[in-house]
C-alpha positions as CSV (number, residue, x, y, z in Angstrom):
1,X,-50.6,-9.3,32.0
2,X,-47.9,-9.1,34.5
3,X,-47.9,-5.9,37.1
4,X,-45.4,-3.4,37.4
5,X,-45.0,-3.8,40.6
6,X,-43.4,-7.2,39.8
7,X,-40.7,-5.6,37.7
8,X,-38.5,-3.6,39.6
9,X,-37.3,-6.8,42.1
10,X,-37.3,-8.8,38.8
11,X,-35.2,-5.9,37.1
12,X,-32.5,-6.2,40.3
13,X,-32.8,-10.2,40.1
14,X,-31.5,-10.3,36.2
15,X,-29.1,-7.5,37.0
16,X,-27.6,-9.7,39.2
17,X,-27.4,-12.7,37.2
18,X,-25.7,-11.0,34.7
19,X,-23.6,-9.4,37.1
20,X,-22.3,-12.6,38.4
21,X,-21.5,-13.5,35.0
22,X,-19.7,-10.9,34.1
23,X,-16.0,-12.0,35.6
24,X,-14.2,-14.9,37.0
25,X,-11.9,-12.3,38.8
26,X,-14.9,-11.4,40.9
27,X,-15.4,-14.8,42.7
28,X,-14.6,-15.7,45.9
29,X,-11.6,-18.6,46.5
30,X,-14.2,-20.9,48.1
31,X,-16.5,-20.8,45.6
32,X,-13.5,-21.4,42.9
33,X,-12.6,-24.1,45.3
34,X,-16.3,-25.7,45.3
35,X,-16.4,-25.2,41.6
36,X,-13.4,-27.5,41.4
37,X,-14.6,-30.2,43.4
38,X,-17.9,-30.4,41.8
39,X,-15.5,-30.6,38.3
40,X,-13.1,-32.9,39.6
41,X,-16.0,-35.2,40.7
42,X,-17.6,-35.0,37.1
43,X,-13.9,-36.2,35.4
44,X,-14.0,-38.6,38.0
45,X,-17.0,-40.0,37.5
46,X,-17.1,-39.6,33.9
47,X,-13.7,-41.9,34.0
48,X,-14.4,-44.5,36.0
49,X,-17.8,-45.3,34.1
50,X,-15.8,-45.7,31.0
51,X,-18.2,-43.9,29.3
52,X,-17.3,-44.1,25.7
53,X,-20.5,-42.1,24.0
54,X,-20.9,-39.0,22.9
55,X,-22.9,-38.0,25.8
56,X,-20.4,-39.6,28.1
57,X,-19.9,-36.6,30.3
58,X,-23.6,-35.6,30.5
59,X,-24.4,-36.9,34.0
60,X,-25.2,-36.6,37.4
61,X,-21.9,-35.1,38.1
62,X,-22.7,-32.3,35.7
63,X,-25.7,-31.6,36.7
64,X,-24.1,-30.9,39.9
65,X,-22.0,-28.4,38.3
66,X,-25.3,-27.0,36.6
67,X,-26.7,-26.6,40.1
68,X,-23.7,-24.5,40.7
69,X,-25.3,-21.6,38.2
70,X,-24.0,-18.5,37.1
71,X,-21.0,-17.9,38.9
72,X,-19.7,-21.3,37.6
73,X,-19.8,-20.6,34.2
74,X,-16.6,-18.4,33.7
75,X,-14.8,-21.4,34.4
76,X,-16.4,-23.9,33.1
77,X,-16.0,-21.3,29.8
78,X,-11.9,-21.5,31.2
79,X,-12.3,-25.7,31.2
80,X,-13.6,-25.8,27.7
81,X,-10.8,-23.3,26.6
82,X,-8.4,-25.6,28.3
83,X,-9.7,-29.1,27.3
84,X,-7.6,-30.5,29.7
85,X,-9.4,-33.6,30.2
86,X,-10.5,-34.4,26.9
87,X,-14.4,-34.0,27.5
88,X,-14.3,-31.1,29.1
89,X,-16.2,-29.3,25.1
90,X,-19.1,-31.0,27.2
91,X,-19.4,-28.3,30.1
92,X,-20.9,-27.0,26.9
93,X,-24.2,-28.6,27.6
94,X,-24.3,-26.8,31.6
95,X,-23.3,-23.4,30.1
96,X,-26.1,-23.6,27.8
97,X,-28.1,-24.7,30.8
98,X,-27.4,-22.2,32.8
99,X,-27.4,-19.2,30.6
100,X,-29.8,-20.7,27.8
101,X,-27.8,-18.7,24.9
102,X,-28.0,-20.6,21.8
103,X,-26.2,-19.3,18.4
104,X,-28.2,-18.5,15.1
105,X,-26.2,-20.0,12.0
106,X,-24.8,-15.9,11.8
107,X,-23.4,-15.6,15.0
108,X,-20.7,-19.2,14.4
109,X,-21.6,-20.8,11.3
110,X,-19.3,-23.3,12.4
111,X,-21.1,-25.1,14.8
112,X,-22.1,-28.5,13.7
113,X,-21.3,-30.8,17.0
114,X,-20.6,-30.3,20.9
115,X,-16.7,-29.7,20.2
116,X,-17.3,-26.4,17.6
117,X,-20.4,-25.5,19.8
118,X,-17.8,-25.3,22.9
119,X,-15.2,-23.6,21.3
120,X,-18.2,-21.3,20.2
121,X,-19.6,-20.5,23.9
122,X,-15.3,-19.8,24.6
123,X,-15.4,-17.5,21.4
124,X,-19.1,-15.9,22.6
125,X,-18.4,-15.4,26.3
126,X,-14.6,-13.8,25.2
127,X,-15.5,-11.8,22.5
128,X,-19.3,-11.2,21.5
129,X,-21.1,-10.9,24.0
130,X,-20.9,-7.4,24.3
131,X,-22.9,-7.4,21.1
132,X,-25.7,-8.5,22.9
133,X,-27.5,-5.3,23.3
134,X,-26.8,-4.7,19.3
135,X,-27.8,-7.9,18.7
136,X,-31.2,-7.3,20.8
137,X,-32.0,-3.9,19.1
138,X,-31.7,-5.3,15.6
139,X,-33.4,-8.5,16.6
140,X,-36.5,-6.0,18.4
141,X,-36.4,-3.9,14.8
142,X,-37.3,-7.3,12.8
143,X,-39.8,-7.9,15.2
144,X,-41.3,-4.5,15.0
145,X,-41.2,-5.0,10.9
146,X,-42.8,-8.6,10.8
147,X,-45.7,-7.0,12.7
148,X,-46.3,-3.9,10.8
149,X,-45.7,-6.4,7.3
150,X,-48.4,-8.7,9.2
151,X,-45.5,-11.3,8.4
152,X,-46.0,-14.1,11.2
153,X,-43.1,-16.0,10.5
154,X,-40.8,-12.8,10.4
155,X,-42.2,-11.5,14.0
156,X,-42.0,-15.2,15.3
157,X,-38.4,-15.6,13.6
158,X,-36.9,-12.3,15.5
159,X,-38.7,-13.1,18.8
160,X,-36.8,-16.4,18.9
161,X,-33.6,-14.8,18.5
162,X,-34.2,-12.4,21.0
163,X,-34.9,-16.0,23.1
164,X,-31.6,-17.2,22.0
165,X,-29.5,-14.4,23.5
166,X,-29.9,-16.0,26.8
167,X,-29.5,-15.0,30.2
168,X,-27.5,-11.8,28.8
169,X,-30.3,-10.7,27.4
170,X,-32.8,-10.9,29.8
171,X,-32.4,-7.2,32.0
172,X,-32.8,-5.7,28.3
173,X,-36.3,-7.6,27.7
174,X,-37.7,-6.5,31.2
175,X,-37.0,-2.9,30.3
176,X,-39.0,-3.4,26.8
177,X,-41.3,-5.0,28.9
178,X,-41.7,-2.3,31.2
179,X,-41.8,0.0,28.3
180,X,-44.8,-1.6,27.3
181,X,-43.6,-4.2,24.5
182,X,-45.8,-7.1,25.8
183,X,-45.1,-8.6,22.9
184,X,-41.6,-9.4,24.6
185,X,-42.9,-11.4,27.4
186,X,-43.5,-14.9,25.6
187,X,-38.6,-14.0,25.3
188,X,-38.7,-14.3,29.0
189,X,-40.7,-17.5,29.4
């Protein structure tokens, strides 16, 4: 088991992620400026390779946007919006990367492909994920229930849609933690 001496600094560390993914409007120029470059070099790159499959823009030029972390995702989530270049419903792949959130077939039963599952980070990141704490409470409720019911599949069901809320979710799982949920812990893994 993990001390509490660990959690505070690990409380502060998540609070900050998700503070830095709160906002575009709180980033710097020269990081906006970086962020461009870094894009510019994936449509660049992405172009001149001709790459004609549907992982074309999955590269080394996006994983140097992915390096970029979590201030970078408010406009990669603006890109998507955009589609300005044509491939840009692939950024989809570094936001997932970067914030891990995944959508349960409730949350957008529409996505079926990387095109629906960017338009569906745009729609999470603009409009739901301030259900993310209702969404962790209900999800931590099920869990609670599949253990009392002894139902496995239940508990193990809930705990990976606690998982799936991604990066957002993570300051809410190290206060259950701290709380003394243990169960929890296998969420932030």
């Amino acid at each position: 088991m993990i001390g509490r001496a660990v959690y505070p600094s690990a409380v502060s560390l998540f609070a900050a992620i998700l503070s830095m993914l709160t906002t575009a409007a709180g980033a710097d120029e020269a990081f906006r400026a970086l962020f461009e470059e870094k894009y510019q070099a994936w449509v660049e790159y992405t172009t001149a390779k001709d790459l004609v499959s549907g992982n074309a823009g999955i590269n080394s030029a996006l994983f140097a946007i992915i390096e970029l972390g979590p201030p970078a995702v408010p406009y990669m989530i603006e890109k998507m919006d955009e589609n300005a270049f044509g491939l840009d419903f692939q950024l989809g792949f570094a936001v997932y990367q970067i914030t891990k959130k995944r959508f349960d077939k409730g949350e957008h039963p529409e996505v079926r492909d990387s095109k629906s599952e960017a338009r569906g980070y745009v729609k999470w990141w603009r409009e739901q994920r301030a259900e993310t704490p209702q969404r962790f409470a209900q999800y931590c409720a099920t869990l609670e229930a599949g253990k009392s019911e002894r139902d496995a599949e239940k508990a193990k069901a809930a705990l990976t849609r606690i998982r799936e809320l991604g990066v957002d979710a993570l300051p809410l799982l190290i206060e259950k933690i701290t709380q003394g949920e243990g169960d929890l812990i296998p969420a932030v893994s």
